[in-house]
C-alpha positions as CSV (number, residue, x, y, z in Angstrom):
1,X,-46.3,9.9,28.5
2,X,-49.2,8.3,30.3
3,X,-52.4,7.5,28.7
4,X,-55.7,7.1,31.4
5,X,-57.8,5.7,29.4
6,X,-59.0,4.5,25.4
7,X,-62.6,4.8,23.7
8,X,-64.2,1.4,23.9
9,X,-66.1,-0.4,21.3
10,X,-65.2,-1.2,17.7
11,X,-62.4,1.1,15.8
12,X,-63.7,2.3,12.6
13,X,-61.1,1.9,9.4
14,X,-60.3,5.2,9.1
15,X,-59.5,5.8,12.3
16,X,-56.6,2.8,12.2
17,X,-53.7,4.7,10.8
18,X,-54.1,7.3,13.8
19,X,-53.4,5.0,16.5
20,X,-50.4,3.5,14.4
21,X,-48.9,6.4,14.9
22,X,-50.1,7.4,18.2
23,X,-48.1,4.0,19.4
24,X,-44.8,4.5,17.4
25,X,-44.6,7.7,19.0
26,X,-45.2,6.6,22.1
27,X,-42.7,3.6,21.5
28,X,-40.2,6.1,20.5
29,X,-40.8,8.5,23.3
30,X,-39.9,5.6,25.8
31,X,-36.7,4.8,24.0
32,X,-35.3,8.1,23.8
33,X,-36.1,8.8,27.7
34,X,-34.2,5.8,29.2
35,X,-31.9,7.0,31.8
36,X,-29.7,4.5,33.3
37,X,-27.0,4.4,36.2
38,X,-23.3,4.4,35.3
39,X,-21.6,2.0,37.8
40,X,-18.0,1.5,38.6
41,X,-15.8,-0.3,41.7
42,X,-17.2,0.7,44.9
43,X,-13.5,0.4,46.5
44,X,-10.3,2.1,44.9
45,X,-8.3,0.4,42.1
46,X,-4.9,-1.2,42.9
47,X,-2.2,-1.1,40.3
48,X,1.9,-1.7,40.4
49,X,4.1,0.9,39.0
50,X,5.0,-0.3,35.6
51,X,2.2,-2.3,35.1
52,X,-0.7,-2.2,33.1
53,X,-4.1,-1.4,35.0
54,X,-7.6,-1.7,33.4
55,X,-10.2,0.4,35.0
56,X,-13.9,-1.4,34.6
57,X,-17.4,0.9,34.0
58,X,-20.6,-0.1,33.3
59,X,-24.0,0.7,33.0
60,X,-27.1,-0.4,34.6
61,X,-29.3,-1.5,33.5
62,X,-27.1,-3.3,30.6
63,X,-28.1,-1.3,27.3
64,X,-26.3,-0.9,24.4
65,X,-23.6,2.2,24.6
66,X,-22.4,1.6,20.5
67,X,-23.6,4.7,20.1
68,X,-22.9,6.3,23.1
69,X,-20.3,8.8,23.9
70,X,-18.0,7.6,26.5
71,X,-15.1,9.3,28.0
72,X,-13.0,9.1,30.5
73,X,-11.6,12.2,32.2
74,X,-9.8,13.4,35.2
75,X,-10.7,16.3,37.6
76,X,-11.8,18.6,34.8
77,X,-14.6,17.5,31.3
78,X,-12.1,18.4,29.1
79,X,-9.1,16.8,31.0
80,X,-8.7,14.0,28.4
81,X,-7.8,10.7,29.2
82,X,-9.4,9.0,26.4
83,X,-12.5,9.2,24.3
84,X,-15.1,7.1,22.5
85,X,-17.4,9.1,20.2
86,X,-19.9,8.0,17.2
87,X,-18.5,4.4,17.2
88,X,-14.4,4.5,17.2
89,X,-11.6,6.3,19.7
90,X,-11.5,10.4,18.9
91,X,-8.5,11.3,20.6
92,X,-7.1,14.3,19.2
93,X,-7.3,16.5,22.0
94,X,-6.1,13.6,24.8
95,X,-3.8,14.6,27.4
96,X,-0.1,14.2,26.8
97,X,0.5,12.3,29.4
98,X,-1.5,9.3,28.1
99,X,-1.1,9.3,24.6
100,X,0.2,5.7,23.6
101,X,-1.0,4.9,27.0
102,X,-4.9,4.1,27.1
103,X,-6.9,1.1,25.0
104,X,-10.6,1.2,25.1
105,X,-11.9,-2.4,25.7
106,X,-15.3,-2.5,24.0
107,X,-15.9,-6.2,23.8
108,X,-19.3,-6.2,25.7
109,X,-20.1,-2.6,24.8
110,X,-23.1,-4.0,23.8
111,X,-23.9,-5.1,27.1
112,X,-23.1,-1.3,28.5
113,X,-19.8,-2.6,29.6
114,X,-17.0,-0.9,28.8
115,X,-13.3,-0.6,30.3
116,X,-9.6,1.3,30.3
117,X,-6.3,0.0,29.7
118,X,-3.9,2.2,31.0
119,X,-0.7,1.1,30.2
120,X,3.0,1.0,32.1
121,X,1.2,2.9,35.3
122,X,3.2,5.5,36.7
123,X,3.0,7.2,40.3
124,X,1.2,10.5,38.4
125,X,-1.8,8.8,37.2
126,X,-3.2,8.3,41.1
127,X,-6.0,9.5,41.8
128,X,-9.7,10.2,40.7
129,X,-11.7,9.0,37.3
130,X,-14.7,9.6,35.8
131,X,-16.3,7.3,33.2
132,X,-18.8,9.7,31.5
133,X,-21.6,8.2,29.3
134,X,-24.0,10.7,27.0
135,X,-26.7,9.5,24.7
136,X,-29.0,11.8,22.6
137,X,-31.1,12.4,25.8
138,X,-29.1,11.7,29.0
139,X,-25.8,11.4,30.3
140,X,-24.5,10.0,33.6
141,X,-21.3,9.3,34.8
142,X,-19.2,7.7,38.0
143,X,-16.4,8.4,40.0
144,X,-13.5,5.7,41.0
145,X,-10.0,6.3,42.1
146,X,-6.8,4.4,41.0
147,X,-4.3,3.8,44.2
148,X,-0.6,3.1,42.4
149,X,2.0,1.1,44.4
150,X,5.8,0.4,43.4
151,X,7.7,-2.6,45.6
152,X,11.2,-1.8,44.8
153,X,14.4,-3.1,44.5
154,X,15.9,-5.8,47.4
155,X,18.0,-3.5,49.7
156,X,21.9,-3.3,49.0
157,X,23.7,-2.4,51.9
158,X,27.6,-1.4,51.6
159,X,30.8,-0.6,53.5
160,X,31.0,3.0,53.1
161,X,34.1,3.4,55.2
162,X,35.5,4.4,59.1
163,X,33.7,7.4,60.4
164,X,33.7,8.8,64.1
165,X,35.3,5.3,65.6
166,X,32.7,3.2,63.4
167,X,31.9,1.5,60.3
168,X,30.1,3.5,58.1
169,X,27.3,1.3,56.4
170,X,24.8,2.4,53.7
171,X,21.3,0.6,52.5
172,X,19.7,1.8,49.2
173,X,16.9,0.4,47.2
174,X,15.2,1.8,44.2
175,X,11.7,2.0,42.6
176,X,9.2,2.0,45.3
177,X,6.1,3.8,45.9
178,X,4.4,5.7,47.3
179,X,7.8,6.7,49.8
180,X,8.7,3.5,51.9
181,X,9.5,3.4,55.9
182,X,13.1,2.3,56.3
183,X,14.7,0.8,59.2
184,X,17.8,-1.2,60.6
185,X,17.6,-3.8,63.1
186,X,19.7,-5.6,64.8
187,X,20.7,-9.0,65.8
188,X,17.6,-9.6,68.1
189,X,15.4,-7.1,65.8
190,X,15.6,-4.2,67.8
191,X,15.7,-1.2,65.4
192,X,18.7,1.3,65.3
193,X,19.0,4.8,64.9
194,X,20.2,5.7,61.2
195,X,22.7,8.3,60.8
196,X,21.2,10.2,57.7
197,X,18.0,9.3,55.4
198,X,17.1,10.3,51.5
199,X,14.5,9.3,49.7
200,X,14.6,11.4,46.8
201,X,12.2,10.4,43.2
202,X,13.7,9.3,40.3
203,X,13.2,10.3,37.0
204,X,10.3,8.1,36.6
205,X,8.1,9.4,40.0
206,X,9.6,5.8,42.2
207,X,11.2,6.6,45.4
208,X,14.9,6.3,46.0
209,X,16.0,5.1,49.1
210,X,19.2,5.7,51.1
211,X,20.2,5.1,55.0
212,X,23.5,5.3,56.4
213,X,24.3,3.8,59.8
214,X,27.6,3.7,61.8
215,X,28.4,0.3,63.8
216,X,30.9,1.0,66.7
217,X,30.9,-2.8,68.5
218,X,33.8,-4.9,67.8
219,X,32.2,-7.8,68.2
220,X,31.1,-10.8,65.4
221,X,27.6,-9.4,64.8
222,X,24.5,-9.4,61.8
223,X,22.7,-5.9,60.9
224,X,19.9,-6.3,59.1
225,X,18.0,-3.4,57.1
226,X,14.1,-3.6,56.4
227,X,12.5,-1.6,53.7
228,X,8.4,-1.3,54.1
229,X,5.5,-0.4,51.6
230,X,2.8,0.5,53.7
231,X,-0.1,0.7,51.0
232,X,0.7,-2.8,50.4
233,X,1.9,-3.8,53.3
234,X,4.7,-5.5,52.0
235,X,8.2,-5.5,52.7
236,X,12.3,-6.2,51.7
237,X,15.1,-7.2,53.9
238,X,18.7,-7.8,53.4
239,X,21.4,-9.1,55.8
240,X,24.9,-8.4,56.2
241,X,27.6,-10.3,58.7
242,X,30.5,-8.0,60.5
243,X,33.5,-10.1,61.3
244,X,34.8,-8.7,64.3
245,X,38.7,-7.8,62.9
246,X,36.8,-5.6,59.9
247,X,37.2,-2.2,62.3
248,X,41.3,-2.9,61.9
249,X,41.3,-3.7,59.0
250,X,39.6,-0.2,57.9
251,X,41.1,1.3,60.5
252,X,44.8,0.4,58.8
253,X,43.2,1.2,55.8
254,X,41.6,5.3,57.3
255,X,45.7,5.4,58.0
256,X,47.1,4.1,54.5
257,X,44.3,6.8,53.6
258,X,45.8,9.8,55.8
259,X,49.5,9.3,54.7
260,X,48.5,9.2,50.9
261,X,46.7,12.5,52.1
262,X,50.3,13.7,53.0
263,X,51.7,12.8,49.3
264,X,49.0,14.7,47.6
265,X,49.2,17.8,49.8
266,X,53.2,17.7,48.7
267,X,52.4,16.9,45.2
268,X,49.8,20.3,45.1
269,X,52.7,22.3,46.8
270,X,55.1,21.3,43.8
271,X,51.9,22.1,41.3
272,X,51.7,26.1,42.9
273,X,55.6,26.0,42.2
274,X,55.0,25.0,38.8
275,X,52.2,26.8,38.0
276,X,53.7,30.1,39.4
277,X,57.0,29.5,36.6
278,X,53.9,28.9,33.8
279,X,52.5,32.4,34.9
280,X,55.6,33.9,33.8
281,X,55.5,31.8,30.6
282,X,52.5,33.0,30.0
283,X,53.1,36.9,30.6
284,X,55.5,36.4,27.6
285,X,53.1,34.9,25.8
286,X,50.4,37.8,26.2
287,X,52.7,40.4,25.2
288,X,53.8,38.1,21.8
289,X,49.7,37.9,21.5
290,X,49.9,41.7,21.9
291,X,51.8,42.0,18.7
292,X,50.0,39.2,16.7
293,X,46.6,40.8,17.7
294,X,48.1,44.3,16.0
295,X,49.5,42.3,12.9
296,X,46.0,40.7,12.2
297,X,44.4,43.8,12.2
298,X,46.7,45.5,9.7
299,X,46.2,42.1,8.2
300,X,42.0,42.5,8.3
301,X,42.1,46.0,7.1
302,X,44.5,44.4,4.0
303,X,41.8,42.1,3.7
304,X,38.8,44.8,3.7
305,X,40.7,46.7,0.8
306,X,41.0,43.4,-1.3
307,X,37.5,42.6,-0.8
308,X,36.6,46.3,-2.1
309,X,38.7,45.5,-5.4
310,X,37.1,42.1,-5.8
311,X,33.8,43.5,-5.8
312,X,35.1,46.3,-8.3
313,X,36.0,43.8,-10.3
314,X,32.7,41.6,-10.0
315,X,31.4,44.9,-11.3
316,X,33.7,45.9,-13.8
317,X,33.5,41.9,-15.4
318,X,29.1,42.3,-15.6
319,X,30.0,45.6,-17.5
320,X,31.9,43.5,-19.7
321,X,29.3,41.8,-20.7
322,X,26.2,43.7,-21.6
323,X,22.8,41.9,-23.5
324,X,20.3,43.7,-25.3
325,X,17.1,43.2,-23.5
326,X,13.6,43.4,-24.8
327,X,10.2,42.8,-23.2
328,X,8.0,40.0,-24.9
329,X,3.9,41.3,-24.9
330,X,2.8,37.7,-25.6
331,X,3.7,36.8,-21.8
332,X,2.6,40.0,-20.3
333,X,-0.2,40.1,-18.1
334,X,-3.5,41.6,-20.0
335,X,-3.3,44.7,-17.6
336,X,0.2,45.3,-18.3
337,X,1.0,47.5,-20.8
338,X,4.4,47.2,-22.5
339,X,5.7,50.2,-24.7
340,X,6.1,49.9,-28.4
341,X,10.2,49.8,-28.2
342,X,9.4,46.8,-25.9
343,X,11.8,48.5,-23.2
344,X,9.5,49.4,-20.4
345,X,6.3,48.4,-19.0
346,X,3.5,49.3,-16.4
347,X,0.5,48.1,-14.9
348,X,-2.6,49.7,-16.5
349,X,-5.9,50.1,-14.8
350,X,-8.4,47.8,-16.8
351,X,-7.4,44.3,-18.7
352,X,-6.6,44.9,-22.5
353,X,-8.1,42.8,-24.9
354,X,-5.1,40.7,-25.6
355,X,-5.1,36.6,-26.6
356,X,-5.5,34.3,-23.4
357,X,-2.2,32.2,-25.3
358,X,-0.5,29.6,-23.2
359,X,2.4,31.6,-22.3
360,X,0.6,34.5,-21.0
361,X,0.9,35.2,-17.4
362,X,-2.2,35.7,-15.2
363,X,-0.1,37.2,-12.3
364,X,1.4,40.7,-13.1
365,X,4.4,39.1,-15.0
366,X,6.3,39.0,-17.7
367,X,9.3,37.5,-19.6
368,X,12.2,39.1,-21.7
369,X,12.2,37.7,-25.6
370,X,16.0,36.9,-25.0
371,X,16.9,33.1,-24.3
372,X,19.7,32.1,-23.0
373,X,21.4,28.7,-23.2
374,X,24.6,29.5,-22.4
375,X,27.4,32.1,-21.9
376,X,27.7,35.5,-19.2
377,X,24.9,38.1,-19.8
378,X,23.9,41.8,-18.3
379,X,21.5,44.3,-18.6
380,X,19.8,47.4,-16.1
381,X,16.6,47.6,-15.5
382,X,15.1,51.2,-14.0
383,X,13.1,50.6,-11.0
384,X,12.1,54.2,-10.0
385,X,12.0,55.2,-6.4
386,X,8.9,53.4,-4.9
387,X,6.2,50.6,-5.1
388,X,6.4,47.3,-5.2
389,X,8.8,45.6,-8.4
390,X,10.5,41.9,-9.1
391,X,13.6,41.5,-11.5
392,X,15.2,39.3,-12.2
393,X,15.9,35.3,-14.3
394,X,13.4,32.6,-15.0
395,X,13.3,28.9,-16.2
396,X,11.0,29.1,-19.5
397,X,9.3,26.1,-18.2
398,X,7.5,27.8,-15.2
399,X,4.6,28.2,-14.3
400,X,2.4,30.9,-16.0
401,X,-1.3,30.4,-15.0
402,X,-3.1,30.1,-11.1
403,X,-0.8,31.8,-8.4
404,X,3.0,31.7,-8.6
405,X,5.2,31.5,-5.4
406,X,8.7,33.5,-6.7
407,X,11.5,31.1,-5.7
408,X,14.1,29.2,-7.4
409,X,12.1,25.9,-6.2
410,X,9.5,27.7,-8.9
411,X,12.4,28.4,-11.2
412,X,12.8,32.2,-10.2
413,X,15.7,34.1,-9.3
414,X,14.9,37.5,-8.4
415,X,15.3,40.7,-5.9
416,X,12.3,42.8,-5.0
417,X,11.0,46.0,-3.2
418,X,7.9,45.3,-1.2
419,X,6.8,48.9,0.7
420,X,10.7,49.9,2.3
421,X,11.8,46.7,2.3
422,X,14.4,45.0,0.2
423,X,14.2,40.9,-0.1
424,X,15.9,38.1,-2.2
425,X,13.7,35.5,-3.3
426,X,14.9,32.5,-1.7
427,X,12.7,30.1,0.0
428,X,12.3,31.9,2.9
429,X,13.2,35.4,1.7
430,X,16.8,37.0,2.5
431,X,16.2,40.5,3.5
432,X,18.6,42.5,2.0
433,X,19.3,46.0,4.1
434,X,20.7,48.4,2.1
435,X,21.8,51.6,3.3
436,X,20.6,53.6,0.0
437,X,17.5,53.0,-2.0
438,X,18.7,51.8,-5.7
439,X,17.0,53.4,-8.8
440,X,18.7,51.1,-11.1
441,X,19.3,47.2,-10.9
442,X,22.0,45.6,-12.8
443,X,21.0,42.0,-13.5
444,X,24.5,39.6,-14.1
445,X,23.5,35.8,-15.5
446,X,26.3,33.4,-15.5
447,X,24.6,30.3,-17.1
448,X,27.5,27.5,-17.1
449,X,28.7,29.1,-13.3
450,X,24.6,28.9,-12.6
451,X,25.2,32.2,-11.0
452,X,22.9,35.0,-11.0
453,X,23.9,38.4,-9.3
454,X,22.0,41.4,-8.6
455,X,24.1,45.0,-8.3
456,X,22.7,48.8,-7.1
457,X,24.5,50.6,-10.3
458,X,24.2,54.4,-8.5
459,X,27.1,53.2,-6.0
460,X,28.2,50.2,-7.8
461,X,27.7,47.2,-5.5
462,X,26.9,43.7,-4.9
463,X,23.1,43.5,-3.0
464,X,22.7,39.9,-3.2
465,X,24.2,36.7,-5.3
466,X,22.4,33.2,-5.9
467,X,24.7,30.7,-6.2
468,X,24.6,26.7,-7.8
469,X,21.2,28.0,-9.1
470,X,20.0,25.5,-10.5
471,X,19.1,25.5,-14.1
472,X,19.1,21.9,-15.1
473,X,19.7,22.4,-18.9
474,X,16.9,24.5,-19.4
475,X,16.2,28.0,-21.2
476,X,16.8,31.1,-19.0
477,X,14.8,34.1,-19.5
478,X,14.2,38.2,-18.3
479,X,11.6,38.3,-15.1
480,X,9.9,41.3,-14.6
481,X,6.7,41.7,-12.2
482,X,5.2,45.1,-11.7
483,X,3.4,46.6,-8.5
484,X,0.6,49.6,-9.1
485,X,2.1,52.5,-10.5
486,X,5.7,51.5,-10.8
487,X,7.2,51.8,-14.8
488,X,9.9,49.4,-15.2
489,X,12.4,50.3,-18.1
490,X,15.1,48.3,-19.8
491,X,18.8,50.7,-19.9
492,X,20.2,51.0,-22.9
């Protein structure tokens, strides 16, 4: 804002408080208009593989960025390398590879000078950074770039062994970036052709190096092999000294090699012999599996059959032990409405005007008056043929008001029918496919076994057992929970 000019002369009393104001809002308006320049290195940022780097910004002229957004990014605003919002580090969203990585150093932030730690560099973070800075009114940013360099490993050169009338000798280094210039020299430091070159990356982005050279002269003689980073224009060198008798010596050894070549090719024809007497073995041994493979299926279908009489039997024992089973009102939900003979129950369509007690449900629930402490107990409960149902065993001690999750972590153990589908209650749910749609549950509590068993009664079988349930000592109880216009009844 620029003001020409003021009225001259004396500045009556009540005209005071106006040009208070008229200069804190001009004070303000300067404050919040500040721009400033975001500066960073004008040449690229050297760091060495491994090491940690710190990457320096800041602003010009030197205000205060406390409370300042700052944040450092790669080629994209929301590439993430790390980020310093309303006073501390919000890095929720940072890119993976950097997390653990990156320490904002905010010493002299309130000089506008702020900086990056980047730690253990890696060949991957090369390349360009921006250091963003936002105020309420203005935001700048810069660009630098981070050059990464890796001086590897002192070459190792080995005997590989006699090839084409030479000596077969091999130079590799390791962790070096970016990819190195190899060569072998001579002597007098002439270089010499290399056989083969790799230079394949390693697991952590370094370069791998490997050259092979072969040495024909039979002369005393020193090879040398020179490994060069570039970018740093540094280099490695190792020497090795060829005594003139080493080509016979590896040529006596390439012989030794050739006759033991011999052995082994004798040794594989005896193998084919053998192996051709274990084929016939082994054509026994089929047919015997032959016959063992038909005696284990007579043997599985034996087992089928007993598995049928075992669950007859599982039945026939729950029979055995029938309990009569009543409903209890005082823990039925108030829009349940439980029949006079306390045998059945269904879900009404408006709240009856029942006692809000302790032990009254305020999910569509309810407990049988039977408690059981001990012993083997049965009873049927008819489900009907649709809607959704629960049946089932409770601890007396769960919980009755708020939501309910059925489980036996909640102390439930039940089956239901949700739409067409058939679940156990465990924590997750078991579905329980059933190739026929039960009209009658038969409910089987074992309390000392802390076993609780659920059977279809039209076709007589097993749907699903819970086993080690997990009473603890406590009261056992009926579960019921009713779905809209579903009538659950207790068989006599």
């Amino acid at each position: 804002m620029k003001v020409s000019s003021f009225p001259h002369g004396p500045v009556m009393s009540s005209s005071l408080p106006g040009y208070i104001m008229f200069f804190i809002i001009l004070s303000g308006h300067k404050v919040d208009s500040a721009q400033f320049k975001v500066i960073g290195p004008e040449h690229p940022v050297m760091a060495t593989a491994g090491e940690d780097i710190v990457l320096p910004c800041h602003l010009s002229p030197r205000v205060s960025a406390e409370s300042m957004e700052v944040r450092w990014y790669r080629s994209q605003f929301y590439a993430l390398v790390h980020l310093y919002r309303d006073g501390d580090t919000q890095n929720e969203r940072q890119m993976p590879e950097y997390r653990g990585r990156t320490e904002f150093l905010r010493g002299d932030i309130a000089n506008g000078s702020v900086a990056l730690r980047i730690r253990h560099v890696r060949p991957s973070d090369e390349g360009q950074y921006r250091c963003f800075f936002r105020s309420s009114v203005f935001h700048e940013e810069s660009l630098l770039e981070l050059k990464v360099a890796g001086l590897g490993s002192a070459p190792l050169i080995s005997v590989e062994g006699y090839q084409d009338g030479g000596i077969q000798m091999v130079c590799r280094s390791a962790g070096w970036y970016p990819e190195p210039e190899v060569q072998w020299r001579d002597p007098s430091g002439q270089a010499l052709t290399s056989l083969s070159e790799t230079k394949p990356r390693g697991a952590n982005g370094l370069f791998e190096t490997q050259s092979s050279i072969i040495i024909t002269e039979t002369s005393n003689q020193s090879l040398s092999c020179h490994i060069r980073n570039a970018l740093l224009n540094q280099e490695k060198e190792s020497t090795v000294y060829i005594a003139g008798n080493l080509h016979a010596k590896i040529g006596k050894i390439q012989a030794e090699k050739w006759k033991l070549l011999e052995n082994i090719s004798d040794l594989q024809e005896e193998i084919r012999r053998l192996q051709a007497e274990i084929g016939k073995h082994l054509e026994n041994i089929s047919e015997l599996h032959e016959e063992i493979r038909a005696h284990l299926e007579n043997i599985s279908e034996l087992n089928e059959k007993i598995s049928g009489l075992q669950r007859e039997l599982e039945w026939r024992k729950a029979l055995v032990c029938p309990t009569n089973v009543t409903m209890d009102p005082n823990t039925a939900n108030a829009q349940l409405v439980v029949s006079e003979d306390r045998k059945s129950v269904r879900r009404g369509i408006a709240r009856q005007e029942v006692p809000d007690n302790p032990e009254r449900f305020h999910s569509f629930c309810l407990l049988g008056c039977e408690r059981f402490t001990l012993g083997k107990h049965y009873w049927e409960v008819e489900v009907g043929d649709g809607g959704f149902w629960a049946v089932g065993v409770a601890r007396e001690s769960m919980r009755r008001k708020g939501g309910i999750r059925f489980n036996p972590e909640q102390g439930i153990w039940a089956v239901e029918r949700c739409g067409d589908q058939y679940r156990a209650l465990t924590s997750p749910e078991t579905p329980m496919p059933l190739n026929e749609r039960p009209k009658k549950i038969g409910v089987y509590l074992d309390y000392e076994a802390e076993c609780v068993a659920f059977y279809d009664t039209g076709n007589e079988t097993l749907i699903f057992t819970f086993m080690s349930a997990s009473f603890t000592g406590e009261t056992i109880l009926p579960f019921f929970w009713v779905g809209i216009g579903v009538l659950l009844k207790i068989c006599p």
